[in-house]
mmCIF file of the N, C-alpha and C atoms, coordinates in Angstrom:
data_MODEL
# 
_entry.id   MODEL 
# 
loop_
_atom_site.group_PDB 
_atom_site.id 
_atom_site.type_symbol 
_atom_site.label_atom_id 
_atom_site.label_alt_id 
_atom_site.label_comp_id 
_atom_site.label_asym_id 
_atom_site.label_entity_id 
_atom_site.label_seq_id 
_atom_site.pdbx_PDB_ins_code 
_atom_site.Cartn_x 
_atom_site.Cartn_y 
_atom_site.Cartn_z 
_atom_site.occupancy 
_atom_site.B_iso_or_equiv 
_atom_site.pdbx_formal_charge 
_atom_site.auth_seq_id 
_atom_site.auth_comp_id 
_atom_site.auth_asym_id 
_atom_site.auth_atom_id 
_atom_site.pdbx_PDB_model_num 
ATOM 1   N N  . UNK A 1 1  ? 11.966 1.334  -8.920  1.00 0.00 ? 1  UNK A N  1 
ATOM 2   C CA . UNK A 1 1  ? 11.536 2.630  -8.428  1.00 0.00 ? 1  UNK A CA 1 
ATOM 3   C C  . UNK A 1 1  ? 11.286 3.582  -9.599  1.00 0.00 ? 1  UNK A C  1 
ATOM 4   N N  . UNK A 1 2  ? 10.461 4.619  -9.604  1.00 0.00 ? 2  UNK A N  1 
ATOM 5   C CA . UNK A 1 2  ? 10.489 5.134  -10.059 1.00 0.00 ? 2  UNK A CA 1 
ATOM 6   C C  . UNK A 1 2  ? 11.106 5.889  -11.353 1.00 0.00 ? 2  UNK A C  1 
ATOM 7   N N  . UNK A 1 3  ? 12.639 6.477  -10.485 1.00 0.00 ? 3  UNK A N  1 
ATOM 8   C CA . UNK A 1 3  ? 13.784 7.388  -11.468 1.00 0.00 ? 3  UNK A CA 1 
ATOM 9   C C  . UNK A 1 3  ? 14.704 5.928  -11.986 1.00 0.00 ? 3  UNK A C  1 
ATOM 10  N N  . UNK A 1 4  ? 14.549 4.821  -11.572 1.00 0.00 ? 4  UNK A N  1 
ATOM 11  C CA . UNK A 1 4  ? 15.296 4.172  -11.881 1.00 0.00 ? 4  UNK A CA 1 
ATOM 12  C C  . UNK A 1 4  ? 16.592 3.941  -10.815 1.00 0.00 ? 4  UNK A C  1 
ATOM 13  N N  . UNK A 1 5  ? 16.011 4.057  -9.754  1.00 0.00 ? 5  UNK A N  1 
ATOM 14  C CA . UNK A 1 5  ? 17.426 3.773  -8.589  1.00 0.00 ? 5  UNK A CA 1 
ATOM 15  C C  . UNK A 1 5  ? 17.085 2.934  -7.901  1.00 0.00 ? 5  UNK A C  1 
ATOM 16  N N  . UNK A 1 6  ? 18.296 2.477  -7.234  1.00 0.00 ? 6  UNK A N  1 
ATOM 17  C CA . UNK A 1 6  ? 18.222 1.456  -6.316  1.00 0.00 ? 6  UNK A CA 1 
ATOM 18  C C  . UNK A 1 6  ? 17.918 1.330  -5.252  1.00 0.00 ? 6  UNK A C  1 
ATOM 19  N N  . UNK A 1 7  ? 17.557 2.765  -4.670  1.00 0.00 ? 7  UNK A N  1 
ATOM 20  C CA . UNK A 1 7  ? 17.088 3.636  -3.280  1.00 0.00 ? 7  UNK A CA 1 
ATOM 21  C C  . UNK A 1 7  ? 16.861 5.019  -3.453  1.00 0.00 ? 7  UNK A C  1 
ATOM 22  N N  . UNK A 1 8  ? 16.022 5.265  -2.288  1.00 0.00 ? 8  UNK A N  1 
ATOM 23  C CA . UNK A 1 8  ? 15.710 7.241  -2.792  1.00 0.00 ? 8  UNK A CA 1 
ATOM 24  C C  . UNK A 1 8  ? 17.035 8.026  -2.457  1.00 0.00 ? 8  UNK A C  1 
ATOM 25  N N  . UNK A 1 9  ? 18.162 7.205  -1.110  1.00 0.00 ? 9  UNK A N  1 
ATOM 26  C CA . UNK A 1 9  ? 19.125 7.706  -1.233  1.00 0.00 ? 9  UNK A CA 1 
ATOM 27  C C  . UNK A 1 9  ? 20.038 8.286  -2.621  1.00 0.00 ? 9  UNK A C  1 
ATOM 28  N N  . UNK A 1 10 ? 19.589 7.538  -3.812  1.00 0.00 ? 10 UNK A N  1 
ATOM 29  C CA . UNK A 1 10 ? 20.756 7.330  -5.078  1.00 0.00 ? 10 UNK A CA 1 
ATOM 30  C C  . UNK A 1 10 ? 19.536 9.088  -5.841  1.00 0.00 ? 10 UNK A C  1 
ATOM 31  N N  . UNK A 1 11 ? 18.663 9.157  -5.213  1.00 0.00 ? 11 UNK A N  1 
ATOM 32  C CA . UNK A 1 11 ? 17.694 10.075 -6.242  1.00 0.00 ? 11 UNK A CA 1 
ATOM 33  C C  . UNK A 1 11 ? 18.607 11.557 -6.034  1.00 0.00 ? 11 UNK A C  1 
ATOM 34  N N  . UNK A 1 12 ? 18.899 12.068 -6.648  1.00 0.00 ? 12 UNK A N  1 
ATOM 35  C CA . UNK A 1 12 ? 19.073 13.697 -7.072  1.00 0.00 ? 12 UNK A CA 1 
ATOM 36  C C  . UNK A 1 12 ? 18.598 14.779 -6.304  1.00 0.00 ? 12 UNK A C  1 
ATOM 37  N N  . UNK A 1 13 ? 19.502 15.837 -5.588  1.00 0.00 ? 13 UNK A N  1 
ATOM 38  C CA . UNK A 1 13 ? 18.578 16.366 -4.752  1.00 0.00 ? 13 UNK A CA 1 
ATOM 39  C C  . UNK A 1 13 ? 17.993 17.203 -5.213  1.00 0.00 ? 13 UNK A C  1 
ATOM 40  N N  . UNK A 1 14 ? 17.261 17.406 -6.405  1.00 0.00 ? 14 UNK A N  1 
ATOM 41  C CA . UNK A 1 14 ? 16.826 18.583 -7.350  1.00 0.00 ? 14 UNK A CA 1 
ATOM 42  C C  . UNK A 1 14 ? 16.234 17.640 -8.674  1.00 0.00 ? 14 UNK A C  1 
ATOM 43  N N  . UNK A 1 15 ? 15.255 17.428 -8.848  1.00 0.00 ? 15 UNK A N  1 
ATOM 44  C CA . UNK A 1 15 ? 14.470 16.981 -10.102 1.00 0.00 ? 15 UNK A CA 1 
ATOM 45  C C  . UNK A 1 15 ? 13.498 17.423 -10.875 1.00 0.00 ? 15 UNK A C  1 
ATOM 46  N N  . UNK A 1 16 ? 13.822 18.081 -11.944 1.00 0.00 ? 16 UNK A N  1 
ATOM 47  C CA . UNK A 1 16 ? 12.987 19.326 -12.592 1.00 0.00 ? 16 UNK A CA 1 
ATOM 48  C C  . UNK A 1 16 ? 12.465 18.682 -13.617 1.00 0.00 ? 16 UNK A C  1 
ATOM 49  N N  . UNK A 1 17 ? 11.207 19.148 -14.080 1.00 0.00 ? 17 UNK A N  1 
ATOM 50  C CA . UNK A 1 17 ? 10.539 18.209 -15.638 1.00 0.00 ? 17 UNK A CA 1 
ATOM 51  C C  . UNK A 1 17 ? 10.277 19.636 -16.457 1.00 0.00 ? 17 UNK A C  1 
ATOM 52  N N  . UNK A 1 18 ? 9.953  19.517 -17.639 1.00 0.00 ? 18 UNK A N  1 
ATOM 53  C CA . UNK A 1 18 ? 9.580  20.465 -18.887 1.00 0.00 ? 18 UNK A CA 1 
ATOM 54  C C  . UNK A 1 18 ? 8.101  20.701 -18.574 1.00 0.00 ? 18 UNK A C  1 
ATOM 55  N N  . UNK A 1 19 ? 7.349  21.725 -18.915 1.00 0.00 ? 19 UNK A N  1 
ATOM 56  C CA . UNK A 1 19 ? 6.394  22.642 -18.631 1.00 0.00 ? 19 UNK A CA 1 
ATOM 57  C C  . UNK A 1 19 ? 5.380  21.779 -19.368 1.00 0.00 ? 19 UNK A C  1 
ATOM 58  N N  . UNK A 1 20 ? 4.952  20.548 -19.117 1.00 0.00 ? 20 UNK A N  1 
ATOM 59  C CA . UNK A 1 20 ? 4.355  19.507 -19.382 1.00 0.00 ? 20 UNK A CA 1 
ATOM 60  C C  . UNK A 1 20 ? 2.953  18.712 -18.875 1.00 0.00 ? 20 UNK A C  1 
ATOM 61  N N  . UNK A 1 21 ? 1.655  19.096 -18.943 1.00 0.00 ? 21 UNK A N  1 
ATOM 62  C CA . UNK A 1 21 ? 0.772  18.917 -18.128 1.00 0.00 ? 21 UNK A CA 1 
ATOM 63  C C  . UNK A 1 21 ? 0.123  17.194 -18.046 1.00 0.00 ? 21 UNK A C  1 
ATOM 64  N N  . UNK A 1 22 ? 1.054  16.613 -18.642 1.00 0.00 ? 22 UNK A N  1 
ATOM 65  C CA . UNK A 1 22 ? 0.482  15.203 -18.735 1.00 0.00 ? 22 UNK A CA 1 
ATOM 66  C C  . UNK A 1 22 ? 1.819  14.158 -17.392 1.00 0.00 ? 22 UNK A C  1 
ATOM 67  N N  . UNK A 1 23 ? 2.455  15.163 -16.945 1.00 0.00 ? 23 UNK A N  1 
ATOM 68  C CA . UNK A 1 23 ? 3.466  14.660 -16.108 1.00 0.00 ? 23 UNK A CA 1 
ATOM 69  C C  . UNK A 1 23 ? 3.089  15.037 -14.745 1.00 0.00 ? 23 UNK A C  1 
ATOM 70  N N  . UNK A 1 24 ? 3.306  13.964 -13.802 1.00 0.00 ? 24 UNK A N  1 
ATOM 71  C CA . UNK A 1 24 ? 2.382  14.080 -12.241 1.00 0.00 ? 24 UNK A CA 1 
ATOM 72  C C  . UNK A 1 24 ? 3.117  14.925 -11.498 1.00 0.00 ? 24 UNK A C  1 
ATOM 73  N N  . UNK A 1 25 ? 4.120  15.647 -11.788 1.00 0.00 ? 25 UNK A N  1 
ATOM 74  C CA . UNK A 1 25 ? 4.957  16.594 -10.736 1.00 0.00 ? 25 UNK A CA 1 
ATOM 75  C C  . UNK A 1 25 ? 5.681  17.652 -11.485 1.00 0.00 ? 25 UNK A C  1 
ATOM 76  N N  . UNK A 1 26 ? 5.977  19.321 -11.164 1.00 0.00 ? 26 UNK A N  1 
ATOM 77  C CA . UNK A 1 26 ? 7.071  19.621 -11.641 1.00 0.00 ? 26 UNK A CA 1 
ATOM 78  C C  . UNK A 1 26 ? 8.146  19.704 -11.398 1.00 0.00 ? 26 UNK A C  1 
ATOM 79  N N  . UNK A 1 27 ? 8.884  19.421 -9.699  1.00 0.00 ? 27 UNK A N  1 
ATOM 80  C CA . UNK A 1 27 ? 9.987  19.287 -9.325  1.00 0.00 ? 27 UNK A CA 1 
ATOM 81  C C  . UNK A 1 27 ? 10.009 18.787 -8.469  1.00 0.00 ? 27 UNK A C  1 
ATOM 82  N N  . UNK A 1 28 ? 10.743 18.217 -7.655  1.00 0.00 ? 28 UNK A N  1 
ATOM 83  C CA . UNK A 1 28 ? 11.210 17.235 -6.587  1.00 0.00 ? 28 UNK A CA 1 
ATOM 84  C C  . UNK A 1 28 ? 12.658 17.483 -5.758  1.00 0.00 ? 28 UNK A C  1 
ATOM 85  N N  . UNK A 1 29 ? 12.602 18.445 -4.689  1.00 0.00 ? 29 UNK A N  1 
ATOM 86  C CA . UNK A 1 29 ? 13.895 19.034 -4.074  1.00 0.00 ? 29 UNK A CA 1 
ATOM 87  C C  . UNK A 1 29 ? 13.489 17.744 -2.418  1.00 0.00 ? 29 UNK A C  1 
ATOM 88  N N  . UNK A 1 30 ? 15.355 18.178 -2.131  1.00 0.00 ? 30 UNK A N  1 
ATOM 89  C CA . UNK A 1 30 ? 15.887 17.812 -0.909  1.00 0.00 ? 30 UNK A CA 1 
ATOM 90  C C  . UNK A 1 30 ? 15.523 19.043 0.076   1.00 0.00 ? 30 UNK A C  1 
ATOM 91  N N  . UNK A 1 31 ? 13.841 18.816 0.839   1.00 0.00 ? 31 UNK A N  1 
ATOM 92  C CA . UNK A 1 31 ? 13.777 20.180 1.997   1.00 0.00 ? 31 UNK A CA 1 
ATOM 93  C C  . UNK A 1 31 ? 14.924 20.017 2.941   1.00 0.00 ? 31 UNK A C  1 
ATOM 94  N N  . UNK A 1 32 ? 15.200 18.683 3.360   1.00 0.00 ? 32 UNK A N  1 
ATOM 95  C CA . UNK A 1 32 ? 15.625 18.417 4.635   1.00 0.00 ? 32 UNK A CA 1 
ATOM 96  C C  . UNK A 1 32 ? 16.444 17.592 4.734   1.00 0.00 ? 32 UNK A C  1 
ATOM 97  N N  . UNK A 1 33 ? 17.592 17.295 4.719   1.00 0.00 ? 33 UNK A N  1 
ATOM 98  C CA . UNK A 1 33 ? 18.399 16.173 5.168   1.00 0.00 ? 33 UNK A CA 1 
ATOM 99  C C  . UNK A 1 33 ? 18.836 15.429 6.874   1.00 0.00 ? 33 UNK A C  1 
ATOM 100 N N  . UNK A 1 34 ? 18.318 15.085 7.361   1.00 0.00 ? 34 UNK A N  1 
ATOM 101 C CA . UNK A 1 34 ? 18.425 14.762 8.526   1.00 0.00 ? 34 UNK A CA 1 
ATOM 102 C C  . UNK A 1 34 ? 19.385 13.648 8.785   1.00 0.00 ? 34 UNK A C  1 
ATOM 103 N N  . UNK A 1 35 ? 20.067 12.953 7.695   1.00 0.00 ? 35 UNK A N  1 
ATOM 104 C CA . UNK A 1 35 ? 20.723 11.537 7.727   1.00 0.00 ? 35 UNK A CA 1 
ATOM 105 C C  . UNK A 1 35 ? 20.650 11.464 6.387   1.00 0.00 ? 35 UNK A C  1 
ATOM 106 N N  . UNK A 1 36 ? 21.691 10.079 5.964   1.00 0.00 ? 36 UNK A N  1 
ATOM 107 C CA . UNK A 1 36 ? 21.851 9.528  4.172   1.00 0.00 ? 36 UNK A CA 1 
ATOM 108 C C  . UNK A 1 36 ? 20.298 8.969  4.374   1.00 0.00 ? 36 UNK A C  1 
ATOM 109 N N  . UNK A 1 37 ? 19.699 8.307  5.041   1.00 0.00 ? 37 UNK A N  1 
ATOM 110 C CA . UNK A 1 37 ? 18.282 7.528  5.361   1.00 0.00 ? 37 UNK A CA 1 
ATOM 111 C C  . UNK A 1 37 ? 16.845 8.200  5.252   1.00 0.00 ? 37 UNK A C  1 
ATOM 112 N N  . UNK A 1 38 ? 17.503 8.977  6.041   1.00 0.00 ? 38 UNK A N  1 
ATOM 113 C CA . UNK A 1 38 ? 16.393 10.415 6.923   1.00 0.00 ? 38 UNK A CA 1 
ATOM 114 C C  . UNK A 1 38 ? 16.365 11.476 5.505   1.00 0.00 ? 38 UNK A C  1 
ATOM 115 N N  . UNK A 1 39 ? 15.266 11.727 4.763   1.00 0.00 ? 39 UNK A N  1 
ATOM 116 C CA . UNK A 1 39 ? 15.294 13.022 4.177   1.00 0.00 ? 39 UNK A CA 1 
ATOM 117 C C  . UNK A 1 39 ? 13.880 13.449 4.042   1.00 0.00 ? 39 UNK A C  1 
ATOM 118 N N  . UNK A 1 40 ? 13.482 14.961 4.159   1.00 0.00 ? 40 UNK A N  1 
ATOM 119 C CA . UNK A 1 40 ? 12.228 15.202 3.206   1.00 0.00 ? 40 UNK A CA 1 
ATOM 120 C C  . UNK A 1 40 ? 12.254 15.823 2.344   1.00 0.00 ? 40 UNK A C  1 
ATOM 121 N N  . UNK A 1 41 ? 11.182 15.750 1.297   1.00 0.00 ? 41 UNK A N  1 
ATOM 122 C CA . UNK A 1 41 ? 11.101 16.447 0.003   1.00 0.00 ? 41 UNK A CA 1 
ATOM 123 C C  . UNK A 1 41 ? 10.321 17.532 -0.022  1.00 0.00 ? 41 UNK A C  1 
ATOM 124 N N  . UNK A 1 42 ? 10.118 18.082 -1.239  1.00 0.00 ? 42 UNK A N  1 
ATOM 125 C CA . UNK A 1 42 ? 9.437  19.145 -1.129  1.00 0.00 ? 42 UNK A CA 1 
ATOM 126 C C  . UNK A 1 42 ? 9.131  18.499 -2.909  1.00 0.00 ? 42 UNK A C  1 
ATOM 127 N N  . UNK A 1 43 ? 8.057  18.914 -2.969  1.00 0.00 ? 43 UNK A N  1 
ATOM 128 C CA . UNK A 1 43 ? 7.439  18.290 -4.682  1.00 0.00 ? 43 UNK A CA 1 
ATOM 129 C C  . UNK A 1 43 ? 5.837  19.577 -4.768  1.00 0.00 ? 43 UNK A C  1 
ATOM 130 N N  . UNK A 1 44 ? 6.075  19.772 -5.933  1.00 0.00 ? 44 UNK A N  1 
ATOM 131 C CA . UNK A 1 44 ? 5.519  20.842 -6.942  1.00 0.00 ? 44 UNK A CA 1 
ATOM 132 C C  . UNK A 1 44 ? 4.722  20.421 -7.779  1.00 0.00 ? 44 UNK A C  1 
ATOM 133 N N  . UNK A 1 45 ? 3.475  19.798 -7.930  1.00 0.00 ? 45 UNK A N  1 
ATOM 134 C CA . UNK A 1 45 ? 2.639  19.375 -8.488  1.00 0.00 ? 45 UNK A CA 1 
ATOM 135 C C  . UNK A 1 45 ? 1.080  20.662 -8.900  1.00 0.00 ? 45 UNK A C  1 
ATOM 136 N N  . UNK A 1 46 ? 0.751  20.189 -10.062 1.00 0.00 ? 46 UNK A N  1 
ATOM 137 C CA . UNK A 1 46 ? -0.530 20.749 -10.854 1.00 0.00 ? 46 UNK A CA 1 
ATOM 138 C C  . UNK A 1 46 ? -1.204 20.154 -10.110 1.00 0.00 ? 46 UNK A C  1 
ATOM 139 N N  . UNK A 1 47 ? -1.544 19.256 -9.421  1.00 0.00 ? 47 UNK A N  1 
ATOM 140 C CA . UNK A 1 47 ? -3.159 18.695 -8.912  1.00 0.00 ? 47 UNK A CA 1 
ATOM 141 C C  . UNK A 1 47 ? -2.542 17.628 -7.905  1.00 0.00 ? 47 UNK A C  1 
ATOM 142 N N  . UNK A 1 48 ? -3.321 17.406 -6.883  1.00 0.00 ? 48 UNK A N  1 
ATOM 143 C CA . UNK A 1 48 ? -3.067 16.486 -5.812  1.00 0.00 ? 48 UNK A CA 1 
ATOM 144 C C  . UNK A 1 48 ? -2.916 15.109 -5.889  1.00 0.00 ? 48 UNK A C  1 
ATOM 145 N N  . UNK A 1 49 ? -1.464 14.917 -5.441  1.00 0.00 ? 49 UNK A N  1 
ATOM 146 C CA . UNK A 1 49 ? -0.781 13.765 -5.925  1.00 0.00 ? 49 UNK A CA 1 
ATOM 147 C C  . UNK A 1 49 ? -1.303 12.420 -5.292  1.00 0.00 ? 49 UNK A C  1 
ATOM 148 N N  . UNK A 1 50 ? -1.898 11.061 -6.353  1.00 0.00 ? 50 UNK A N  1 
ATOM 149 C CA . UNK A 1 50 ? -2.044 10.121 -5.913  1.00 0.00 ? 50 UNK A CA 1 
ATOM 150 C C  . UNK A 1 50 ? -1.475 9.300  -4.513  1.00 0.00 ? 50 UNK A C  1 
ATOM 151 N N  . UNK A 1 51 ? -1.736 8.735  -3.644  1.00 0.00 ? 51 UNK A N  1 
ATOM 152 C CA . UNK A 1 51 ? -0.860 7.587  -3.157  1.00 0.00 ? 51 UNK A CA 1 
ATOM 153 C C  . UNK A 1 51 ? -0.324 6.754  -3.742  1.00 0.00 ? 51 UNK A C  1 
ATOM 154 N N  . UNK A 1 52 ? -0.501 6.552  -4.639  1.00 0.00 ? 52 UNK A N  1 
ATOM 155 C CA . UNK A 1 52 ? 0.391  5.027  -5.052  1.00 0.00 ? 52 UNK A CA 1 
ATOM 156 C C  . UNK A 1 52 ? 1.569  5.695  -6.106  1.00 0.00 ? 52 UNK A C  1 
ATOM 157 N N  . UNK A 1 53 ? 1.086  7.161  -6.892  1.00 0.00 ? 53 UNK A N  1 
ATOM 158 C CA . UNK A 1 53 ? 2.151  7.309  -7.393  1.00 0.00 ? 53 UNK A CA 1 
ATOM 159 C C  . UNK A 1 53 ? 3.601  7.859  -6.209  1.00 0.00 ? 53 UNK A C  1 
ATOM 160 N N  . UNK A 1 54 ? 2.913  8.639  -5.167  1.00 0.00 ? 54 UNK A N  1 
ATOM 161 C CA . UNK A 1 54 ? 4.265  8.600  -4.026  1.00 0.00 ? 54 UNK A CA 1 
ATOM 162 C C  . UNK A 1 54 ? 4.702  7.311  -3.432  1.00 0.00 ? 54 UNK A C  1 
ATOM 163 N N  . UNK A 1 55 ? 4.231  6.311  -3.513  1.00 0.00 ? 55 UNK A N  1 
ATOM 164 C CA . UNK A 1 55 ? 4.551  4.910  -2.958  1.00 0.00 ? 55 UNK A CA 1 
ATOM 165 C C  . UNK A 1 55 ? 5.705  4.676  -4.306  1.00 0.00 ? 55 UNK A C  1 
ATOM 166 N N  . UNK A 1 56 ? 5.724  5.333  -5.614  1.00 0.00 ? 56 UNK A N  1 
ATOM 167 C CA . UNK A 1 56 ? 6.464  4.948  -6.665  1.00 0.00 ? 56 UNK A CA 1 
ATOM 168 C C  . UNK A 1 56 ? 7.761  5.607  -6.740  1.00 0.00 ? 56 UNK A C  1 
ATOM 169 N N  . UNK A 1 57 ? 7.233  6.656  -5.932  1.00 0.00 ? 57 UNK A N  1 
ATOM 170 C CA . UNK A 1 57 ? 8.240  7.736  -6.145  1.00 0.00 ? 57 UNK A CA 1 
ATOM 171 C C  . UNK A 1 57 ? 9.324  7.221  -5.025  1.00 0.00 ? 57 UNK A C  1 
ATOM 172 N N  . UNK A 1 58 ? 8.964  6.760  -3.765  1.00 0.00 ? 58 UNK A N  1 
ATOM 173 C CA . UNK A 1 58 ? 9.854  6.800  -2.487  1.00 0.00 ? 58 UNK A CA 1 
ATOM 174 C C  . UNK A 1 58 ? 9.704  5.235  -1.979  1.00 0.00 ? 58 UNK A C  1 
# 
């Protein structure tokens, strides 16, 4: 995966990057927890994010 986990459960509920324009996102929060299973995000991107890089991400 992506961050290096074993599930998106193990991901951080807050993932911030440096003011960096060659990086596909600037943050990555927990909007919603509905369950350990069940969550949505909320992600902060410069330009409209690929599919396959969210297939990487989650």
């Amino acid at each position: 995966a992506y961050f290096g986990m074993n599930s998106v459960a193990d991901i951080p509920e807050c993932v911030g990057t440096i003011e960096d324009t060659s990086l596909p996102f600037t943050s990555i929060s927990v909007l919603q927890e509905y369950s350990k299973d069940d969550v949505t995000y909320k992600i902060f991107s410069r330009s409209p994010m690929e599919d396959t890089l969210l297939d990487q991400l989650f």
